[in-house]
N, CA, C and O of each residue as an XYZ file, in Angstrom:
464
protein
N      12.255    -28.140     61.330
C      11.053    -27.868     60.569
C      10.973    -28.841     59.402
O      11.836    -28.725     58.532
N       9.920    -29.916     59.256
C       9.541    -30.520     58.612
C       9.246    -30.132     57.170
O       8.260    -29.395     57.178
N       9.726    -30.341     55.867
C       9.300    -29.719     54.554
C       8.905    -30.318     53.500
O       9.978    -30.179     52.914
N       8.268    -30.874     52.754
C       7.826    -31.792     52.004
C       8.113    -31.038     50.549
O       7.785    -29.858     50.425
N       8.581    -31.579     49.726
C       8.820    -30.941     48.368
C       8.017    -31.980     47.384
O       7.930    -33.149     47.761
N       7.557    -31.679     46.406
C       6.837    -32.597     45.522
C       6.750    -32.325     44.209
O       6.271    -31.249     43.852
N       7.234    -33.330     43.220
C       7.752    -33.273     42.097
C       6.933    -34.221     40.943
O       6.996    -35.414     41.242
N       6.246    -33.973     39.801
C       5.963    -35.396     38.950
C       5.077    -34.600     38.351
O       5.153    -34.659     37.124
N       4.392    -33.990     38.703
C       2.592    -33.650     38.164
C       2.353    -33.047     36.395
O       3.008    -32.410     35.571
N       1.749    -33.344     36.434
C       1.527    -32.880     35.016
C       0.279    -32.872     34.287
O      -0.683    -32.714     35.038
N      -0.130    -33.039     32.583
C      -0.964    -33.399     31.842
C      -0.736    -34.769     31.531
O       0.485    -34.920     31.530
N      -1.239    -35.712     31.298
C      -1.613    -36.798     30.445
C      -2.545    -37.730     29.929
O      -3.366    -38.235     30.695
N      -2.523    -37.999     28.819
C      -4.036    -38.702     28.124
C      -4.446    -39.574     28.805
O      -3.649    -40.287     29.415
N      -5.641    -39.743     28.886
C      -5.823    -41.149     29.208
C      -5.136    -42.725     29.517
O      -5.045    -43.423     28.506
N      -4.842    -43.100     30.299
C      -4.568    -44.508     29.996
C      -3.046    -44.426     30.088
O      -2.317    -45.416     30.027
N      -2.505    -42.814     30.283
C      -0.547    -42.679     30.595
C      -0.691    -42.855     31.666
O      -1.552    -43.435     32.326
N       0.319    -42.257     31.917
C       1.218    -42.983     33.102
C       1.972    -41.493     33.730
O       2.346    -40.692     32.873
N       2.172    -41.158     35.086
C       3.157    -40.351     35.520
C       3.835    -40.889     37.176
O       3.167    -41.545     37.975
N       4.782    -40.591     37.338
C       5.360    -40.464     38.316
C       5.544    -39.212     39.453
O       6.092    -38.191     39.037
N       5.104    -39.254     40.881
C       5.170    -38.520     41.507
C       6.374    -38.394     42.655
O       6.680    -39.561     42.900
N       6.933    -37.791     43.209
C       8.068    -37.586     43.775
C       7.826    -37.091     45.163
O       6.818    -36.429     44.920
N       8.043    -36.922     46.551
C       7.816    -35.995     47.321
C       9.243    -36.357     48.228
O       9.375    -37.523     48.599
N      10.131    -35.514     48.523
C      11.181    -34.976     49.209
C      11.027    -34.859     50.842
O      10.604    -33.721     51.046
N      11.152    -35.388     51.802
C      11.172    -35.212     53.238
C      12.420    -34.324     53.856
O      13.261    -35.120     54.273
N      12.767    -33.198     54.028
C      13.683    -32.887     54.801
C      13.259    -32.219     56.336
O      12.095    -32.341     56.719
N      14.003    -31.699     56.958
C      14.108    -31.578     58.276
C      13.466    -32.725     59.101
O      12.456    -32.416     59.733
N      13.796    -33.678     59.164
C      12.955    -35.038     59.761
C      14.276    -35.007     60.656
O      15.426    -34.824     60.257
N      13.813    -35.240     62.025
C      15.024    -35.967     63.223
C      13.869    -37.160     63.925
O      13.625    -37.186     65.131
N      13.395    -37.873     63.163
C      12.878    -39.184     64.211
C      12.939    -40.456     62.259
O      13.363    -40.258     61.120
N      12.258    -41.592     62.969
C      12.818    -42.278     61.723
C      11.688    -43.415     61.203
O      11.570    -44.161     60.231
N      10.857    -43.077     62.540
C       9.648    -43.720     61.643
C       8.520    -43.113     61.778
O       7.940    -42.632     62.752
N       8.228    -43.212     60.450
C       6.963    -41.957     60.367
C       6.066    -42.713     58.763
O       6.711    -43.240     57.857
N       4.719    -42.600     58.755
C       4.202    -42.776     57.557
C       4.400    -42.019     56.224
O       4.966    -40.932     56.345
N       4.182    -42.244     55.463
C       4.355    -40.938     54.394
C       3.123    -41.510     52.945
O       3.150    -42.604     52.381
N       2.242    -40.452     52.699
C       1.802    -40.820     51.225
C       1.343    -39.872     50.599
O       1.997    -38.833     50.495
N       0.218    -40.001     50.087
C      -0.698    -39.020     49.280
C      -2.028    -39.259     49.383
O      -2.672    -40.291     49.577
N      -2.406    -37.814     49.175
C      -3.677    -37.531     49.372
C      -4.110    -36.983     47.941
O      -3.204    -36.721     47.149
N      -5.602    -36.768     47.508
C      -5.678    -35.851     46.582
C      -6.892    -35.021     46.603
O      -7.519    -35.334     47.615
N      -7.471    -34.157     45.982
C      -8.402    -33.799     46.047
C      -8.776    -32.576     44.678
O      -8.108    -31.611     44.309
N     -10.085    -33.095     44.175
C     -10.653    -32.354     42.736
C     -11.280    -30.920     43.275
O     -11.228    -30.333     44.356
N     -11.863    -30.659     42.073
C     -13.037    -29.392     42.778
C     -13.980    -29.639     43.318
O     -14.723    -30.576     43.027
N     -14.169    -28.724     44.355
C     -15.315    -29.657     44.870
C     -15.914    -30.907     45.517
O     -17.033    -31.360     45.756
N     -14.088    -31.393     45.757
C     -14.464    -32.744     46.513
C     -13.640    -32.807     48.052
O     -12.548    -32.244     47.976
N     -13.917    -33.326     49.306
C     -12.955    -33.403     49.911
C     -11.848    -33.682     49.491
O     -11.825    -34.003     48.303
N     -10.689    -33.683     50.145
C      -9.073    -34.582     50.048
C      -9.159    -35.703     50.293
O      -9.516    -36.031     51.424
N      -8.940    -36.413     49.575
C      -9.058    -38.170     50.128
C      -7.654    -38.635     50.245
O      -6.564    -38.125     49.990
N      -8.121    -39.984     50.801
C      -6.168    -40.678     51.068
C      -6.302    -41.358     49.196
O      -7.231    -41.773     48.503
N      -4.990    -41.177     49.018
C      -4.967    -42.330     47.687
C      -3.777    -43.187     48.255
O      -3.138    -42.315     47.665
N      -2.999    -43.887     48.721
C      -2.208    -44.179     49.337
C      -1.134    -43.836     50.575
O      -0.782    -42.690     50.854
N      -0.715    -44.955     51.215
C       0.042    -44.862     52.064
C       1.003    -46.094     52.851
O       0.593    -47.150     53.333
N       2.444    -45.560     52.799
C       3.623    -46.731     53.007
C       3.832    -46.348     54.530
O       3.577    -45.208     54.919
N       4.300    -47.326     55.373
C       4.982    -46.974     56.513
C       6.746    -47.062     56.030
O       7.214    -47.061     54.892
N       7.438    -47.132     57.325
C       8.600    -47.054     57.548
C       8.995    -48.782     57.033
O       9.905    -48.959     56.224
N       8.415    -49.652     57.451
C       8.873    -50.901     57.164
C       7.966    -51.364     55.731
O       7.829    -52.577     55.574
N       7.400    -50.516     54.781
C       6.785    -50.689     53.374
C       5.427    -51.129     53.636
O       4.639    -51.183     52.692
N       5.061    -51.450     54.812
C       3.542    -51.842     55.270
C       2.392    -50.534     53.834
O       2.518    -49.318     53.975
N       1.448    -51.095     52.674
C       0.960    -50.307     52.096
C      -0.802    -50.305     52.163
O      -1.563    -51.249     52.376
N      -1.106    -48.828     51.889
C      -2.698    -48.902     52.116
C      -3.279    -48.043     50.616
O      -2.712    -47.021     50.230
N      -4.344    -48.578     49.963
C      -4.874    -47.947     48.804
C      -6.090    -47.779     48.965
O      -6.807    -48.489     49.670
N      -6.418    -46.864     48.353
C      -7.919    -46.208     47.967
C      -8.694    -47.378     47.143
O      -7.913    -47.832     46.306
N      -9.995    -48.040     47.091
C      -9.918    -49.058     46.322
C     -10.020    -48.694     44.689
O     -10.289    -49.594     43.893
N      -9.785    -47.305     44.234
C     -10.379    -46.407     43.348
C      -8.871    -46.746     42.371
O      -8.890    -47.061     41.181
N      -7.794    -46.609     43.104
C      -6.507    -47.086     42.367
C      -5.461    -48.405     42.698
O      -4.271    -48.519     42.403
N      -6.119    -49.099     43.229
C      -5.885    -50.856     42.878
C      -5.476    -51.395     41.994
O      -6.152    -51.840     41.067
N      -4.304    -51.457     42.109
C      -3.921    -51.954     40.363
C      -3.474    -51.148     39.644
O      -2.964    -51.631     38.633
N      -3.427    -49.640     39.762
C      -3.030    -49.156     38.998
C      -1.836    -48.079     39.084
O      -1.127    -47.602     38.197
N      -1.877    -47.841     40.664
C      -0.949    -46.793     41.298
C      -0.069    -47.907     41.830
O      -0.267    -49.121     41.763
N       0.892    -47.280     42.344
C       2.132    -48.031     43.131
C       2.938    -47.036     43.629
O       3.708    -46.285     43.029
N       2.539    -47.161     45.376
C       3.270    -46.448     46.383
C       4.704    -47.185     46.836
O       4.705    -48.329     47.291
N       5.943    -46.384     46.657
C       7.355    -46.517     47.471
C       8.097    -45.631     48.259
O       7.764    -44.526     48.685
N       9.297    -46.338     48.424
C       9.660    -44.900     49.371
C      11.422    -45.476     49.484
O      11.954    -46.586     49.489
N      11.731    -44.590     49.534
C      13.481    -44.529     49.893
C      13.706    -44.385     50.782
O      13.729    -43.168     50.971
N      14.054    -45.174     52.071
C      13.900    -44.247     53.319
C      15.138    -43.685     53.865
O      15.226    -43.149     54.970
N      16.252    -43.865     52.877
C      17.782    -43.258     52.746
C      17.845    -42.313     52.730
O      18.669    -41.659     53.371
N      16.644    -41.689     51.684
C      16.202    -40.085     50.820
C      15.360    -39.681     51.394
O      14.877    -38.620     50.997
N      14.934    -40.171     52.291
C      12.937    -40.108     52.966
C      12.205    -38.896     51.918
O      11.795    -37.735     51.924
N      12.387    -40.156     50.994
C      11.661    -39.530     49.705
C      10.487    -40.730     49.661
O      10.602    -41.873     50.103
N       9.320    -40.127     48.994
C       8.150    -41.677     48.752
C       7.570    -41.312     46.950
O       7.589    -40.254     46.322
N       7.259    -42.223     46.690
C       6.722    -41.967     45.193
C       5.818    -42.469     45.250
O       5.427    -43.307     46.063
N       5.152    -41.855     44.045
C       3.759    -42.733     43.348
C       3.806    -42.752     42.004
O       3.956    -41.729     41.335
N       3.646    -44.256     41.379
C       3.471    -44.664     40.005
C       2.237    -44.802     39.975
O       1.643    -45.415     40.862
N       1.474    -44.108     38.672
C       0.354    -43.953     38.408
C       0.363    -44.777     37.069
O       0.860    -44.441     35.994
N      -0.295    -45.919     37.383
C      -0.321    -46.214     35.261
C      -1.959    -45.786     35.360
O      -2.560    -45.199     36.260
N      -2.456    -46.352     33.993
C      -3.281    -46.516     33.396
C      -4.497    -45.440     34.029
O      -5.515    -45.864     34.575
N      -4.268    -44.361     33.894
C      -4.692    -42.749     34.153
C      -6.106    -42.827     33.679
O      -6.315    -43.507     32.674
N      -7.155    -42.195     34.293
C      -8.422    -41.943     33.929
C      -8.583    -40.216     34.267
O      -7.968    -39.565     35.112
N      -9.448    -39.832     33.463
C      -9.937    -38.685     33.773
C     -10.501    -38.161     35.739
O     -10.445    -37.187     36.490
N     -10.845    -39.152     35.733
C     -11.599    -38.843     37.082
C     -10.496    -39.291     38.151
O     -10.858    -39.396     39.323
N      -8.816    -39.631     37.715
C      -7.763    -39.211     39.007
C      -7.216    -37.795     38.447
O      -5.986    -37.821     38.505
N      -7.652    -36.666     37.968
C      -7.574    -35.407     37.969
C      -7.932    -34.916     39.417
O      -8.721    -35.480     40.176
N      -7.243    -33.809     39.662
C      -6.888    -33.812     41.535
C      -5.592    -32.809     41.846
O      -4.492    -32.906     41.301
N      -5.855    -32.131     42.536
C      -4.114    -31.410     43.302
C      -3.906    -32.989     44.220
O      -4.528    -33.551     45.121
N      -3.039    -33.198     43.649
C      -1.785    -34.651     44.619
C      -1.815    -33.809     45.707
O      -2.007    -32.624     45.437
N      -1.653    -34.153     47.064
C      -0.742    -33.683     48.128
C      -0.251    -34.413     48.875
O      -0.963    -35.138     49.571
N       1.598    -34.455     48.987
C       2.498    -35.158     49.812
C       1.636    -35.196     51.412
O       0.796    -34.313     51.588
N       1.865    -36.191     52.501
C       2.102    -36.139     53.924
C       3.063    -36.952     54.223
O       3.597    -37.856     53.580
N       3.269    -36.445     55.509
C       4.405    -37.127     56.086
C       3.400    -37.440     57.706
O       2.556    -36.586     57.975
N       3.487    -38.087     58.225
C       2.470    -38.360     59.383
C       3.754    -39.369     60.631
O       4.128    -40.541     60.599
N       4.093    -38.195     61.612
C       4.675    -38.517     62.574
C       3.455    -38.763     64.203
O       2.679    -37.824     64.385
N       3.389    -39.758     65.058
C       2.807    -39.703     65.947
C       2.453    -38.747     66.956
O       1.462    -38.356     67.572
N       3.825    -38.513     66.850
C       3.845    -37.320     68.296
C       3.622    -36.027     67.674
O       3.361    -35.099     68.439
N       3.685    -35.756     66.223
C       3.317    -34.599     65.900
C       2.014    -34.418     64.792
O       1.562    -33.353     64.372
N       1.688    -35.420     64.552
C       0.499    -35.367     63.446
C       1.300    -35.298     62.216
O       2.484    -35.570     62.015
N       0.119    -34.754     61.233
C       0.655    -34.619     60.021
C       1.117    -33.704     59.443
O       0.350    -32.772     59.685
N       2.338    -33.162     58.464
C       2.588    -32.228     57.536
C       2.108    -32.446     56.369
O       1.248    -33.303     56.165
N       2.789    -31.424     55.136
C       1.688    -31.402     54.269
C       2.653    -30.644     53.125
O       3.139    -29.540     53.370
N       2.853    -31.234     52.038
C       3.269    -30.601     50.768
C       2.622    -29.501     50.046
O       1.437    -29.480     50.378
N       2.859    -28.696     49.307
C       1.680    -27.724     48.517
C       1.277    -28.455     47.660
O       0.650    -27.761     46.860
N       1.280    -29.751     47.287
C       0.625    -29.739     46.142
C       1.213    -29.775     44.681
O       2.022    -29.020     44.143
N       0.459    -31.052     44.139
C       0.756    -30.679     42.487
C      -0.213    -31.445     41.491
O      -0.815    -32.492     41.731
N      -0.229    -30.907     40.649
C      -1.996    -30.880     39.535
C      -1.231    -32.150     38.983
O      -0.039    -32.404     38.815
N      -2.414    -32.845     38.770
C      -2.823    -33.913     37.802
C      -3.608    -33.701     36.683
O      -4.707    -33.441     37.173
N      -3.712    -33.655     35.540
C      -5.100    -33.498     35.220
C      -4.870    -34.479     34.131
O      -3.752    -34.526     33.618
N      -5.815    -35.263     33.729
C      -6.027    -36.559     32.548
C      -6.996    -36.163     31.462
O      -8.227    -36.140     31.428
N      -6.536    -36.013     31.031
C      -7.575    -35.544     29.458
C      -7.127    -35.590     28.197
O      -5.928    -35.432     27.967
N      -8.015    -35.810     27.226
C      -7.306    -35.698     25.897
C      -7.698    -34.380     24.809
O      -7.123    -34.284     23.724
């Protein structure tokens, strides 16, 4: 059973910075995508990034420059560095992990919110 744990979320002003964390356990295959999604009130879930197994990366053009997707694949852990924070990436984060043969899993979630 696949479990995604996710760690980082918080408050911060404008223009900070946070780090996001998400944990992969029960994984028995070894290449699989992994990123984040997010989604406000009221808005679908969108992709905000995504790394493969060999670091191959994909961005939202909304955080270009300002996020930075990695991944450990020792830990099959993946992160996201968020600098320069705006109000409008306020959002529940949510981890995936996206295997072929099985689709995607899915973290619970963790709040962002940017404000001062």
């Amino acid at each position: 059973q696949v479990q995604l744990v996710e760690s980082g979320g918080g408050l911060v002003q404008p223009g900070g910075s946070l780090r996001l964390s998400c944990a992969a356990s029960g994984i028995t295959f070894t290449i699989y995508t992994m990123g984040w999604y997010r989604q406000a009130p009221g808005n679908q879930r969108d992709l905000v990034a995504a790394i493969t197994t060999t670091g191959g990366t994909n961005y939202a053009d909304s955080v270009k420059g300002r996020f930075t997707i990695s991944r450990d694949n020792a830990k099959n852990t993946v992160y996201l560095q968020m600098n320069s924070l705006k109000p409008e990436d306020t959002a529940v984060y949510y981890c995936y992990l996206y295997y072929f043969r099985t689709g995607n899993y899915w973290g619970q979630g963790t709040q962002v919110t940017v404000s001062s």
